[in-house]
C-alpha positions in Angstrom: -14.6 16.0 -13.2 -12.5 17.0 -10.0 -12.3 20.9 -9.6 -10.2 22.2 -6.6 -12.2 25.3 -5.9 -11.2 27.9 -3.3 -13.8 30.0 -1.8 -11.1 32.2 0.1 -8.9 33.3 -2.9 -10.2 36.1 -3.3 -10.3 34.9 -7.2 -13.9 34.0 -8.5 -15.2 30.7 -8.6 -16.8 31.4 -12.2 -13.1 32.1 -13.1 -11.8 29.1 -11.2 -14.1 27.4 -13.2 -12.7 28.8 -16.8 -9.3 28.5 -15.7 -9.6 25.0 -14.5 -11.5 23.9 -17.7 -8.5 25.5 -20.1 -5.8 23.7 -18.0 -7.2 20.2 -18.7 -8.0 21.2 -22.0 -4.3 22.1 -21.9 -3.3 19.1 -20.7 -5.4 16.8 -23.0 -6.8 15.6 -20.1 -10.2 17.3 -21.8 -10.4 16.5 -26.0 -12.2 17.6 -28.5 -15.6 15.9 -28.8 -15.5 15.5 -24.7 -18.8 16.6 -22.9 -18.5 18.6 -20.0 -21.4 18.0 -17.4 -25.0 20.0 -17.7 -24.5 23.6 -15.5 -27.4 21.8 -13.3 -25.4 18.5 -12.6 -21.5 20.9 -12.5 -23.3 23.3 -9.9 -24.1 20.6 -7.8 -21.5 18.4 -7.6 -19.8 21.6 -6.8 -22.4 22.8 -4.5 -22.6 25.9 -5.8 -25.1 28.6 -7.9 -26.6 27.5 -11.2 -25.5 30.8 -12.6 -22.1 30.6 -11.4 -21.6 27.5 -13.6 -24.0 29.3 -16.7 -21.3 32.2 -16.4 -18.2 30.1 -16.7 -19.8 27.9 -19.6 -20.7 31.2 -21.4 -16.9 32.7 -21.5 -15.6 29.6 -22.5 -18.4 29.1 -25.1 -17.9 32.7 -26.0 -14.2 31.9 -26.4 -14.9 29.4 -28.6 -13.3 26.7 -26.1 -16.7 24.7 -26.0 -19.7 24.8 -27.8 -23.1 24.6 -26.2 -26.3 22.7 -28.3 -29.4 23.1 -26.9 -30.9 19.4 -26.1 -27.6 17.4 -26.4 -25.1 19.3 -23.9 -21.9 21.0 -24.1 -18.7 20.0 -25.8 -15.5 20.7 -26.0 -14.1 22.3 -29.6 -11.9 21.1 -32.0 -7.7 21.1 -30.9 -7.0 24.8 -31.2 -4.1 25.4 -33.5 -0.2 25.2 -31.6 -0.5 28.6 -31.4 -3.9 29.0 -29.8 -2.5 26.0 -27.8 0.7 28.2 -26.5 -1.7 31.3 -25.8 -4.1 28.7 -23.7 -1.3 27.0 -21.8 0.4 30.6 -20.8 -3.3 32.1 -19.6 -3.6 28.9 -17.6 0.1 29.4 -16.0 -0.8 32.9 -15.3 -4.0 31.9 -13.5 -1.7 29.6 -11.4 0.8 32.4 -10.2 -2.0 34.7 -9.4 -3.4 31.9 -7.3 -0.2 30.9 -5.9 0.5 35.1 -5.3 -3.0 35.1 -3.8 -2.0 32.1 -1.4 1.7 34.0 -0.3 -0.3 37.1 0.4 -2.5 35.5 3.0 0.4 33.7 4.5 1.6 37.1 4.9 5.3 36.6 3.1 6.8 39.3 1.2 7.3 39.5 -2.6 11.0 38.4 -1.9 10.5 36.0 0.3 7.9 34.6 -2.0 10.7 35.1 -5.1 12.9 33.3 -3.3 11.5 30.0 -2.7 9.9 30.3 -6.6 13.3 30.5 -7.7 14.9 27.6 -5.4 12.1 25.4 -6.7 12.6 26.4 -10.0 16.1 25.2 -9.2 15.5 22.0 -8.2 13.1 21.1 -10.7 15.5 21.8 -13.5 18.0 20.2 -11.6 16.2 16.8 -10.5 13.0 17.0 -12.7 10.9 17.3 -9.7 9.7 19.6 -6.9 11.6 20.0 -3.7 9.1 17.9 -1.7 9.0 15.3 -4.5 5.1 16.1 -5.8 5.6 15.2 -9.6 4.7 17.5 -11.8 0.9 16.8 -13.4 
């Protein structure tokens, strides 16, 4: 599982972590039935605390987005219904601009100038179904 983590955000990992997991669940990249790693093997990979891992598992877990069983690992839940679906696609989006915000902020560009360029990629995306700089759209 490839996580982009990033420790300068100013956004926690934990909460990287969550976010992350919802998109791909989002995505159907992650299904129902689909076992996420143990918190021992995730917090490696990602070289970072055990507890950081434990405390993203337990939101999502407590969010009913995964289920947890003691001795056989931790799973992801059943489809959600569409609307649960919508609610989880718009928190992920949210997450994104926040990060994306966070990101303009440290570049040091103003909320218009940041507007701005959100709404000429906007443009070109509806106009060309791609980005400006021709990344496709995951």
């Amino acid at each position: 599982m490839n996580f982009g983590l990033n420790f300068r955000s100013g956004i926690s990992i934990y909460a990287q972590i969550v976010e992350q997991i919802k998109q791909l669940i989002a995505s159907g990249k992650l299904r129902p039935g689909d076992q996420l790693p143990t918190v021992r093997a995730l917090a490696q990979e990602l070289r970072v605390n055990f507890n950081t891992i434990a405390r993203a598992y337990r939101l999502l877990d407590e969010a009913g987005v995964i289920s947890t069983q003691q001795g056989r690992g931790t799973y992801i839940l059943e489809i959600p219904s569409a609307e649960a679906s919508e609610q989880l696609k718009l928190e992920s989006l949210k997450a994104l601009t926040r990060r994306y915000l966070a990101d303009a902020i440290r570049l040091g560009c103003s909320p218009e100038e940041t507007l701005q360029i959100m709404k000429g990629e906007v443009a070109q995306w509806k106009e060309k179904g791609n980005l400006a700089n021709s990344e496709k759209i995951e």
